[in-house]
C-alpha positions in Angstrom: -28.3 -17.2 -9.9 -30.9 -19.7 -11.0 -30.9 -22.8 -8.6 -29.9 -26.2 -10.7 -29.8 -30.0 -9.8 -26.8 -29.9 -8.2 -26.1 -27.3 -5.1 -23.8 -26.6 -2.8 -22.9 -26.4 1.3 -20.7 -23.6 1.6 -18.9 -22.9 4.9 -16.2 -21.0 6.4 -13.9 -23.1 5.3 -15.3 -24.7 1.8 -17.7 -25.7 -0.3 -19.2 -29.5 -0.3 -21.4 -30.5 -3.4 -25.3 -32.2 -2.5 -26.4 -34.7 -4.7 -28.9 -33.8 -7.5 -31.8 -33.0 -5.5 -35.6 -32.4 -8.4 -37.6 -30.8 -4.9 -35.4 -28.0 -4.6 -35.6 -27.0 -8.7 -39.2 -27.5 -7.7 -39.7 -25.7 -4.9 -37.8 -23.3 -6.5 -39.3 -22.3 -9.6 -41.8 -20.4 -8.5 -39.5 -17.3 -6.9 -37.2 -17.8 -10.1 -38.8 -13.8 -10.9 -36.8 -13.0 -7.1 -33.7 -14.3 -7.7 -33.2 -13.0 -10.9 -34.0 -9.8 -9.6 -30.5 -7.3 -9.8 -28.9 -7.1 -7.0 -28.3 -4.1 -4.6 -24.7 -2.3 -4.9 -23.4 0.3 -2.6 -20.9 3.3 -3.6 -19.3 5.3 -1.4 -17.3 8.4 -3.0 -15.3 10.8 -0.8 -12.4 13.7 -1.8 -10.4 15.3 0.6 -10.3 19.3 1.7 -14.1 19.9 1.5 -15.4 22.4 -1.2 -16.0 26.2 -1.6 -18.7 27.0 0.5 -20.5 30.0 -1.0 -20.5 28.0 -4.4 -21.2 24.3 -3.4 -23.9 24.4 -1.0 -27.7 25.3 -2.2 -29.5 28.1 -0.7 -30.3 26.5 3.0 -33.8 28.8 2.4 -34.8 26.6 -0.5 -35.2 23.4 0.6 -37.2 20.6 -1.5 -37.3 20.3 -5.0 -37.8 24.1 -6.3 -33.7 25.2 -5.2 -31.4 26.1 -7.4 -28.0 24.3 -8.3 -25.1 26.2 -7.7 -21.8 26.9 -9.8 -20.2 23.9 -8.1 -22.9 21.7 -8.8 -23.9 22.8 -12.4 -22.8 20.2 -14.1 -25.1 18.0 -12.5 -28.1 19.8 -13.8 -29.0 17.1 -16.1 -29.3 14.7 -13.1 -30.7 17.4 -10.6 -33.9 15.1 -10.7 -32.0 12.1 -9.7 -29.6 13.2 -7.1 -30.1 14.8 -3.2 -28.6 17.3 -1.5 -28.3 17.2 2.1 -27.3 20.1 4.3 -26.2 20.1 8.6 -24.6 16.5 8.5 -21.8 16.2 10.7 -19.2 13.8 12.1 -20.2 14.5 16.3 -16.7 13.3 17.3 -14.8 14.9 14.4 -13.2 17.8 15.8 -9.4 17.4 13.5 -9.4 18.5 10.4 -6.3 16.9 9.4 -8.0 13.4 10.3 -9.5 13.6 7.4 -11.7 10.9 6.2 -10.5 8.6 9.4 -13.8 8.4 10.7 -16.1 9.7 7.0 -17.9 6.6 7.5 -17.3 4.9 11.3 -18.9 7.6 13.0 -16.4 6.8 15.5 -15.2 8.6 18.8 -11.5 8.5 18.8 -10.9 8.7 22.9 -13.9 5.8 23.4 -11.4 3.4 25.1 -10.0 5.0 28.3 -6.2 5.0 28.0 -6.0 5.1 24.3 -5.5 8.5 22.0 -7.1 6.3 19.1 -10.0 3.9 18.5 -12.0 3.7 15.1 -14.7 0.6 14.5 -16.0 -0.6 11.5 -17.0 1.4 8.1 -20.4 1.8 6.3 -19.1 0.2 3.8 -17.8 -3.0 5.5 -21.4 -3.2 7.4 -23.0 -3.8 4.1 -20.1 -6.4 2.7 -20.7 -8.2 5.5 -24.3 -9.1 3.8 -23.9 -7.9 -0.2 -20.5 -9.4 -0.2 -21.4 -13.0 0.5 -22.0 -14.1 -3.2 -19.0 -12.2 -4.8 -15.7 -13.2 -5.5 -14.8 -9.6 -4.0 -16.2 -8.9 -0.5 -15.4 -5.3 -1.1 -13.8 -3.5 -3.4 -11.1 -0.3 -1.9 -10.0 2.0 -4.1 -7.5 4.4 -2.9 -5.2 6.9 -4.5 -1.5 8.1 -4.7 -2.1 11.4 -2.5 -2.0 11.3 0.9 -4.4 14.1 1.0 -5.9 15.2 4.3 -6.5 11.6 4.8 -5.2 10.8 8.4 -3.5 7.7 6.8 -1.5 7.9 4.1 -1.4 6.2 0.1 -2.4 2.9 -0.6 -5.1 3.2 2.1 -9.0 4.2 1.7 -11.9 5.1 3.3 -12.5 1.7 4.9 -11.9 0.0 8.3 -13.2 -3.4 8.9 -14.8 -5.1 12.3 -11.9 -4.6 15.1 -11.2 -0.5 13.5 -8.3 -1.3 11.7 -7.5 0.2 8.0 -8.0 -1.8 4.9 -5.9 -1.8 2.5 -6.8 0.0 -0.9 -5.9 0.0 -4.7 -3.8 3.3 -5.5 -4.2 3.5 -9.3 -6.1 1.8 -11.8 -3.7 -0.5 -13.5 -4.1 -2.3 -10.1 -7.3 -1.9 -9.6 -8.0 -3.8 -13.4 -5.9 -6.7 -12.7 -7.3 -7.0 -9.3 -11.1 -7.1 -11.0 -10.1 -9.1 -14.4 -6.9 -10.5 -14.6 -6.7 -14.0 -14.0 -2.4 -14.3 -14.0 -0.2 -16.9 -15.7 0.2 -19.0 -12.2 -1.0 -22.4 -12.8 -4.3 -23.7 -10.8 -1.8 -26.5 -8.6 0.8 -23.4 -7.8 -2.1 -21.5 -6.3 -3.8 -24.1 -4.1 0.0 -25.0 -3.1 0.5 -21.3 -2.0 -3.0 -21.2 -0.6 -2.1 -24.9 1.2 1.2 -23.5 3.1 -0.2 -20.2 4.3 -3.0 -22.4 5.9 -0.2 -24.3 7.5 1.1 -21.0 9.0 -2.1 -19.9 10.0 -2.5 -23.4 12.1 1.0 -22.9 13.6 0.3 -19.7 14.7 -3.0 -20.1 16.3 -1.6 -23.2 18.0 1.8 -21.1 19.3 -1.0 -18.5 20.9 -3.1 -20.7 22.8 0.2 -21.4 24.9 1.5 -17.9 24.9 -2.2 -16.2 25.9 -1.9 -18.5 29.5 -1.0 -15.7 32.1 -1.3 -12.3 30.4 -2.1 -9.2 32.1 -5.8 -8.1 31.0 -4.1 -5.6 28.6 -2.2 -7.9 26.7 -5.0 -10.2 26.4 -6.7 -7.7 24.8 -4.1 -7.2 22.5 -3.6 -11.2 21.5 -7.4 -11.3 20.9 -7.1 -8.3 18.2 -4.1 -10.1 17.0 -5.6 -13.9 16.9 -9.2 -11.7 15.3 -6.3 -10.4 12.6 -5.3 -13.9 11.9 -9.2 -15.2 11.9 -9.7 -12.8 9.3 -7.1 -13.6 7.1 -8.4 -17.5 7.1 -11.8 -16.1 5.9 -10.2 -14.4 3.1 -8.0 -17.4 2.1 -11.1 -19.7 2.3 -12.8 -17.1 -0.3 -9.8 -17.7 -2.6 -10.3 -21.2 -2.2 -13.9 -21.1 -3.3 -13.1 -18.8 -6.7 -10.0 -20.4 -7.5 -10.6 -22.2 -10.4 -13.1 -19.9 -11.4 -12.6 -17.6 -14.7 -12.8 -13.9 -13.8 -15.9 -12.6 -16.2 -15.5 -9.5 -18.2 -18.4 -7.5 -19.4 -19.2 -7.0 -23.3 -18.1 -3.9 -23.7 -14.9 -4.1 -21.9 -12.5 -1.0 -20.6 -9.2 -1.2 -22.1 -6.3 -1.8 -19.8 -4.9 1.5 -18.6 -1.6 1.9 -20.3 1.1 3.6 -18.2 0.4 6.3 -15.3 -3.2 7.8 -15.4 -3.7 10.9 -13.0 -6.0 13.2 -11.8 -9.6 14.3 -14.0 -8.7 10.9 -16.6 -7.5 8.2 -12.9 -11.5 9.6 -11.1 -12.9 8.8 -14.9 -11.2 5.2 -15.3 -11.7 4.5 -11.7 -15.5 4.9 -12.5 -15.9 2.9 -15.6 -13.6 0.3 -13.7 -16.2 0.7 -11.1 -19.3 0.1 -13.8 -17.3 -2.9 -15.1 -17.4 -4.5 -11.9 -20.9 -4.4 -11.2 -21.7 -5.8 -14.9 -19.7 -9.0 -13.8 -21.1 -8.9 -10.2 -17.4 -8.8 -9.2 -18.2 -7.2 -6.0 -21.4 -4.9 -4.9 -19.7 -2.8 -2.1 -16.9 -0.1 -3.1 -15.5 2.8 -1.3 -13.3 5.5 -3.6 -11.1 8.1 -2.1 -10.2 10.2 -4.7 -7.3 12.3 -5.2 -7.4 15.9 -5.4 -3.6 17.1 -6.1 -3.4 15.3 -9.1 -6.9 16.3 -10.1 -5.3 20.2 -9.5 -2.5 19.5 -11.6 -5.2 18.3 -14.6 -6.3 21.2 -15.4 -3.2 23.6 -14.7 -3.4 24.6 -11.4 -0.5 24.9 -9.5 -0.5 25.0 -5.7 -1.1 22.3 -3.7 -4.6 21.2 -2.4 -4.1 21.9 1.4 -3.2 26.0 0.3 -6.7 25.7 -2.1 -8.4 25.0 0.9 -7.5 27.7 2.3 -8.8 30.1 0.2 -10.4 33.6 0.5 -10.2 35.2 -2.6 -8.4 35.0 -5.7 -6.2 32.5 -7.8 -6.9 29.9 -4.2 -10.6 30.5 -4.5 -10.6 30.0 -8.1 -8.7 27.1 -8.0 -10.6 25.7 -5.6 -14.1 26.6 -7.5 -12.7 25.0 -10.6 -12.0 22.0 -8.7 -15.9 21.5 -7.2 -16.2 21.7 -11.0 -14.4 19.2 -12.3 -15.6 16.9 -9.6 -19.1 17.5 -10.2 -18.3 16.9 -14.2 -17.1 13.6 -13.4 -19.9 12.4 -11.0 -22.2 13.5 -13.9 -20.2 11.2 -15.9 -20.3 8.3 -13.6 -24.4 8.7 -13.1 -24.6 8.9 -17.4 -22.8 5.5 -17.3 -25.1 3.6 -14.5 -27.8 5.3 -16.3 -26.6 3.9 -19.7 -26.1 0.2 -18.3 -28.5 -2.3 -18.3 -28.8 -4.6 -16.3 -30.0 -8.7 -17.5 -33.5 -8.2 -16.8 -33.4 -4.7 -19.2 -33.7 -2.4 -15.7 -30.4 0.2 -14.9 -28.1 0.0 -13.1 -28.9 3.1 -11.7 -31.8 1.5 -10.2 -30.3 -0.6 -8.5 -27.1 1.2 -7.0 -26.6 3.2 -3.8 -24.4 5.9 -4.6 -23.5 8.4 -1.7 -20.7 11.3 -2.6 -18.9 13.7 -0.2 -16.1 14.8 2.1 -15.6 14.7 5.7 -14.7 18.3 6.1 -17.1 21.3 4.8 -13.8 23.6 3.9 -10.8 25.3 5.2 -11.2 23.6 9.6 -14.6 23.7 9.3 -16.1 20.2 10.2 -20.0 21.0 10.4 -22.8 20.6 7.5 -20.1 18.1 5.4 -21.2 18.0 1.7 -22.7 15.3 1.1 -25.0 14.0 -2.5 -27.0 10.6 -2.6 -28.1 9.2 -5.9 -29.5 6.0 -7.0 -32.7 4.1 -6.6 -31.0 1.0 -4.5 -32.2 2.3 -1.2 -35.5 3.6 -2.0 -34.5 7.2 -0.9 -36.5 10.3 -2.3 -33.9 11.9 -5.1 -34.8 15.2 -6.5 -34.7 17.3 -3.4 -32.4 19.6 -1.1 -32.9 18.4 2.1 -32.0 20.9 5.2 -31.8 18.8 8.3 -31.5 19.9 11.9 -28.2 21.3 13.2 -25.4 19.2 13.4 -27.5 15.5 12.4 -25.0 13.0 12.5 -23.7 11.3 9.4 -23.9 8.1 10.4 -28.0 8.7 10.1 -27.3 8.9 6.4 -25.5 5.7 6.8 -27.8 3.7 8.8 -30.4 5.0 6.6 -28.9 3.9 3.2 -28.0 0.5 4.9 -31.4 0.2 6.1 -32.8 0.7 2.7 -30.6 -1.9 0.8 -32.0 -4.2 3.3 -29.2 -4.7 6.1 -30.9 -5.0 9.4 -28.8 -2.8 11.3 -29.7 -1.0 14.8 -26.7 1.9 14.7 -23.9 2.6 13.1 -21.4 5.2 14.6 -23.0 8.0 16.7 -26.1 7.9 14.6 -29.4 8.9 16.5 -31.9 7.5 13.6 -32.6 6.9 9.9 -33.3 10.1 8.5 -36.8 9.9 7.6 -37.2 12.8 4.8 -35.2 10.3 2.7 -38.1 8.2 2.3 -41.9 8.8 0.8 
């Protein structure tokens, strides 16, 4: 926003207000053009059980801009200009299917800490809130759904894990994803900074109880207070983001979705979940999301009647078809979701679109196979090349797609995950 008279000192803990100060309006008026310039988002979109693979992927022959859609992806021809393909990514420590999208954007190795059969570290995702979230009121934004799906975790969670590798918690439907976003509650302004108050007070209690209980612990349980007290650290960041909104009105865009009235499943939950999504960037809510989508319910949409785990096993008939239908209907609704950040605008008369890193795919290829995951980037917010079926080389991690988007929002990172480098065909 526009720098005025009056600033502030924000901290960990609060915000302190500077007397009117005419040299910074001055010294500021000149870059006005830069900060009012939109600001970058990140999307990541994943589904669960892969797709069908002879109708999904491209001709890996045809690479650059002169292949051919296929059936899965036909409903994207309208945006075939505007999105990439990319063929040969794979997770290099992925070798469950049934993890599912666990480690879709960590890039983690489970066994990396002797001792342990689990370790994950931090998501995509969470990398870029750490720098896009700073000005929201939402770091991040999780959005989850009802089906435990081939998800290694089960409802309620997503497809992100924060600093120390732990799971965040995600929204499951979209009535609670819209009052999260833009309901402001009937609890009066004193009743939340007294709630706010006494879980401070616990906070302070607790850190001062484990400074006397960390004297004499084995190495081991050190390590485990110091995840613990990191736990508790990171709940006191989140309170003292409360604390800064708190008497600040949640915004709702002009054109406004309508609340979601009772349960919303499958093919219309991906489709509300998305304008929700739009919504949110209109108001700046937040400008880092992660969406897991559901896949039973999305079956159960249009009619189909076995589960999404037998789908995925498919070889031929009604299982195949099912699962084709499915690739489908997915690629019908991220058509839908590009028309929209097409259609929005954003203050400066510019897209969203333009502005939006939007990556779209599943951990797992189909059936157990866990090599060359699909995978679909699409926006202009990380400067990547769209229009073209990339074929990389065998087995190029995933994480290079995600250090490469992160790069190109602007986050100077060195790695993320097992990545080896950015992938430099993204880029002119």
């Amino acid at each position: 926003m526009n720098l005025s008279r009056r600033h502030f000192l924000r901290s960990s803990t609060g915000v302190i207000a500077l007397p009117g100060l005419e040299s910074l309006v001055r010294k500021n008026s000149a870059s006005a053009a830069s900060v009012d310039r939109p600001a970058k988002r990140m999307v990541f979109l994943s589904f669960g059980w892969g797709v069908t693979r002879d109708d999904w992927f491209p001709d890996k022959s045809v690479s650059g801009t002169d292949y051919a859609l296929p059936a899965g992806l036909k409903p994207l021809l309208r945006h075939k200009n505007d999105i990439t393909v990319l063929q040969n990514l794979s997770n290099q420590f992925s070798s469950e299917a049934h993890w599912g999208s666990t480690f879709y954007l960590t890039g983690a190795n489970r066994y990396a800490e002797p001792g342990k059969s689990f370790h994950n570290t931090i998501s995509a995702d969470q990398v870029a809130a750490e720098k896009l979230g700073l000005a929201t009121r939402f770091t991040s934004l999780q959005l989850g759904c009802k089906d435990a799906e081939n998800s290694g975790h089960g409802p309620g969670l997503s497809l992100a894990w924060n600093r120390q590798g732990k799971p965040m918690a995600g929204l499951d439907n979209p009535v609670a994803a819209y009052h999260k976003l833009f309901s402001d509650g009937k609890t009066p302004l004193a009743q939340r900074q007294l709630m706010l108050q006494k879980q401070r007070s616990i906070l302070d209690a607790v850190m001062e109880d484990a400074k006397d209980v960390g004297r004499g612990l084995s190495r081991k349980d050190t390590d485990k207070l110091g995840e613990y007290l990191q736990s508790v650290r990171d709940i006191e960041t989140r309170l003292s983001k409360e604390e800064q909104w708190l008497d600040v009105p949640k915004s709702r865009p002009a054109k406004f979705p309508d609340e979601p009235q009772g349960a919303v499943a499958g093919y219309e939950e991906i489709k509300v979940m998305y304008d929700l999504m739009i919504a949110a960037m209109q108001v700046d809510a937040t400008r880092v999301f992660t969406y897991r989508q559901p896949v039973e319910s999305l079956l159960k949409s249009f009619g189909a009647t076995i589960t999404g785990h037998n789908m995925s096993h498919y070889t031929s008939g009604d299982r195949k078809s099912v699962s084709q239908t499915r690739d489908q209907k997915q690629s019908e609704l991220l058509a839908y979701f590009i028309d929209r950040l097409k259609a929005t605008r954003e203050a400066d008369g510019s897209r969203l679109f333009d502005h939006v890193s939007l990556s779209y795919g599943s951990n797992i290829n189909s059936i157990h196979y866990l090599t060359n995951c699909p995978t679909i980037i699409t926006g202009g917010g990380a400067g990547i090349e769209l229009g073209q079926h990339l074929v990389l080389g065998p087995n190029t991690p995933l994480a290079n797609l995600w250090l490469s988007l992160l790069r190109g929002v602007g986050i100077d990172v060195a790695s993320h995950g097992d990545s080896s480098g950015v992938i430099k065909e993204l880029f002119a």
